[in-house]
LUMMIZA-133207 format. One line per 5 residues: number of its first residue (from 1); their letters; for each residue x, y, z of N, C-alpha, C. Coordinates in steps of 0.02 Angstrom, whole numbers, always signed. Atoms other than C-alpha are relative to their C-alpha. Layout:
N
NUM	A	X/Y/Z/X/Y/Z/X/Y/Z; ...
% end
This chain:
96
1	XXXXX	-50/+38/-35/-546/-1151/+1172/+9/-67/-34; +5/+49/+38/-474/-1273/+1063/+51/-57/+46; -47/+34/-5/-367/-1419/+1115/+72/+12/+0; -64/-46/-5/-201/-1361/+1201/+44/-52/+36; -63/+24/-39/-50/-1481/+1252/+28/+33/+59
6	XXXXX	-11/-24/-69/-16/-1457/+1438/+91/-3/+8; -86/-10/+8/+154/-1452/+1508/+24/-80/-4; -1/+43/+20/+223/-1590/+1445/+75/-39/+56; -43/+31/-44/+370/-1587/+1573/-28/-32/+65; +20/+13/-61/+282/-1633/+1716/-28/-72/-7
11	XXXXX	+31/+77/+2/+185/-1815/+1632/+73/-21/-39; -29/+29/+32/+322/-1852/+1522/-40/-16/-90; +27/+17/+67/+206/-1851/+1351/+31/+23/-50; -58/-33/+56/+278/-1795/+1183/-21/+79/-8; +7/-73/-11/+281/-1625/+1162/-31/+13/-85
16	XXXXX	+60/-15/+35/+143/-1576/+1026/-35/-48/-14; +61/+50/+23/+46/-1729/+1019/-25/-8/+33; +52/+23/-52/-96/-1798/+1099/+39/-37/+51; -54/+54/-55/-57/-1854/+1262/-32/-44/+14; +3/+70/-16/-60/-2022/+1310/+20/-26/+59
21	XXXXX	-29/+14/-49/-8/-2021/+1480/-60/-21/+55; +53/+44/+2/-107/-2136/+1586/-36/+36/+78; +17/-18/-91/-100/-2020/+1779/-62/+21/-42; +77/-36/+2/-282/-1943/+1821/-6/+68/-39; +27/-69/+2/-254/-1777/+1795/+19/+12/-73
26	XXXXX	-5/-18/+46/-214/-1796/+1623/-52/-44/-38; +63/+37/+25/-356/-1920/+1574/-71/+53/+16; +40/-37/-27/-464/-1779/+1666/+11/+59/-64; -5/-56/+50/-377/-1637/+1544/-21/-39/-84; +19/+39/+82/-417/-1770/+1382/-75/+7/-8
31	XXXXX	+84/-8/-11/-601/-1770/+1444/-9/+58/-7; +18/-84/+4/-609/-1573/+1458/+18/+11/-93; -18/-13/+38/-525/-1575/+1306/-79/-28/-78; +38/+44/+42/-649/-1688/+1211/-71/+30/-2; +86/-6/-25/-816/-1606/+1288/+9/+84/-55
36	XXXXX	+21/-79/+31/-765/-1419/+1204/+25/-32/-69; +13/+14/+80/-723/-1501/+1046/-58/-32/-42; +74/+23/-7/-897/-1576/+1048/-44/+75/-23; +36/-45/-32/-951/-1405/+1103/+24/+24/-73; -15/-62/+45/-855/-1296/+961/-21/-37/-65
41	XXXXX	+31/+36/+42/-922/-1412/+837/-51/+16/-12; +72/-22/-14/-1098/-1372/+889/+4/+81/-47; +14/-62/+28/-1040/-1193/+887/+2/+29/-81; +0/-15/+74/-984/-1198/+725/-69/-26/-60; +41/+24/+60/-1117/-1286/+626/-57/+41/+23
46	XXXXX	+65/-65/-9/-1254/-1160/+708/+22/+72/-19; -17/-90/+58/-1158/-1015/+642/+25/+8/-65; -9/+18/+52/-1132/-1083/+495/-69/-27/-55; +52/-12/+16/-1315/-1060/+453/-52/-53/+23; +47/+38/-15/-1397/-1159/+538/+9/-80/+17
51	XXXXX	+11/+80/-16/-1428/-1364/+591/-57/-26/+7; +63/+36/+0/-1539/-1473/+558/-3/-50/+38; -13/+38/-19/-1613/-1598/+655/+24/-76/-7; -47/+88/-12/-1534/-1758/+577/+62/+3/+0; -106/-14/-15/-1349/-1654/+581/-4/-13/+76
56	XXXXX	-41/-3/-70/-1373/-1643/+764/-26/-61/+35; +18/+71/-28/-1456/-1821/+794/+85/-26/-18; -66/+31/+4/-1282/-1857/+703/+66/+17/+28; -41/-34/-63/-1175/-1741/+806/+2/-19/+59; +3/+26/-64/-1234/-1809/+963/+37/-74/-19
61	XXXXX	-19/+81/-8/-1207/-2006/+912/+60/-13/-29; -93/+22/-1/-1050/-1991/+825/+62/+43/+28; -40/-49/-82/-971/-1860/+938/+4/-3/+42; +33/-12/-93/-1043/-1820/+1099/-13/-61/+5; +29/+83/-36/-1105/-2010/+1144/+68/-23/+0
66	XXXXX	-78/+37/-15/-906/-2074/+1100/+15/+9/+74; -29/-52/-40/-855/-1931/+1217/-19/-35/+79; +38/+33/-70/-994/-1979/+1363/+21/-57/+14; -8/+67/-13/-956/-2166/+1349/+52/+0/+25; -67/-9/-30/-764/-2121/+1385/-10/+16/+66
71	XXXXX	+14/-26/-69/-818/-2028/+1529/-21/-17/+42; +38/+40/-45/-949/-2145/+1598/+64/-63/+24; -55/+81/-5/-814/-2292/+1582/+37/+16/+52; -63/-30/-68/-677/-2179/+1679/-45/+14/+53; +27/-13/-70/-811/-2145/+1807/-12/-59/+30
76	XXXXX	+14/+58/-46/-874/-2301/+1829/+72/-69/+29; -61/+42/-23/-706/-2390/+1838/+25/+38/+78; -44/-37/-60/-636/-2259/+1966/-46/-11/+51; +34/+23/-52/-793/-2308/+2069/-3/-71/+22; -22/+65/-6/-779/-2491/+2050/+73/-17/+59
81	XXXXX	-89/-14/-18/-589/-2464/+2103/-19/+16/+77; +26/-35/-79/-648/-2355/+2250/-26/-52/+53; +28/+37/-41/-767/-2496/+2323/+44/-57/+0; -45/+34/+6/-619/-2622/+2276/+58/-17/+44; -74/-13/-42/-486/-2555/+2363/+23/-31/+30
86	XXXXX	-33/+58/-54/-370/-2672/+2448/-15/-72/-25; -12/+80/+11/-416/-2809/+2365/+13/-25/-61; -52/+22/+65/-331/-2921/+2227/-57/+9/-52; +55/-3/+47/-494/-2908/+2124/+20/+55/-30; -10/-55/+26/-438/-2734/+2076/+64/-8/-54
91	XXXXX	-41/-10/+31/-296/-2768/+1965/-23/-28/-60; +25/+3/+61/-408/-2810/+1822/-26/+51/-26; -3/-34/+31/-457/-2656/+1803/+39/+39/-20; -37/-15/+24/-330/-2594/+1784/+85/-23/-18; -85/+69/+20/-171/-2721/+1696/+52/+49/+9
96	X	-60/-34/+6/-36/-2586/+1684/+38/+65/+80
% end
């Protein structure tokens, strides 16, 4: 499952490029998107005879750790936000 442009009528993004559209549910499909390209990465360099452990110390930190940090950030903002709510403090996290 490689990286598949969703319907593009429904956010308004360009139609074959990465989307960039800022609602949840497409920051949610960028994350899914990001975790199996992580993943088919893996798969490939283990069937591709093998991995060693300083390919996959380097797989994890310049792949997978980007990936997580994206994910932790969007979690922890959307919880920040959550305990926020209602008050003017919240519009720093998010300017737009």
């Amino acid at each position: 499952m490689s990286y598949q442009p969703h319907d593009v009528t429904k956010c308004g993004c360009v139609a074959g490029g990465p989307c960039a559209c800022p609602c949840q549910k497409c920051a949610d499909y960028r994350i899914r998107a990001w975790r199996l390209e992580g993943l088919e990465l893996l798969e490939r360099r283990l069937h591709a005879g093998g991995i060693e452990a300083i390919d996959l110390a380097e797989l994890v930190f310049c792949h997978l750790r980007p990936m997580l940090d994206r994910l932790i950030e969007t979690e922890v903002r959307r919880e920040v936000a959550r305990m926020l709510k209602g008050r003017a403090v919240v519009s720093f996290l998010d300017p737009g």
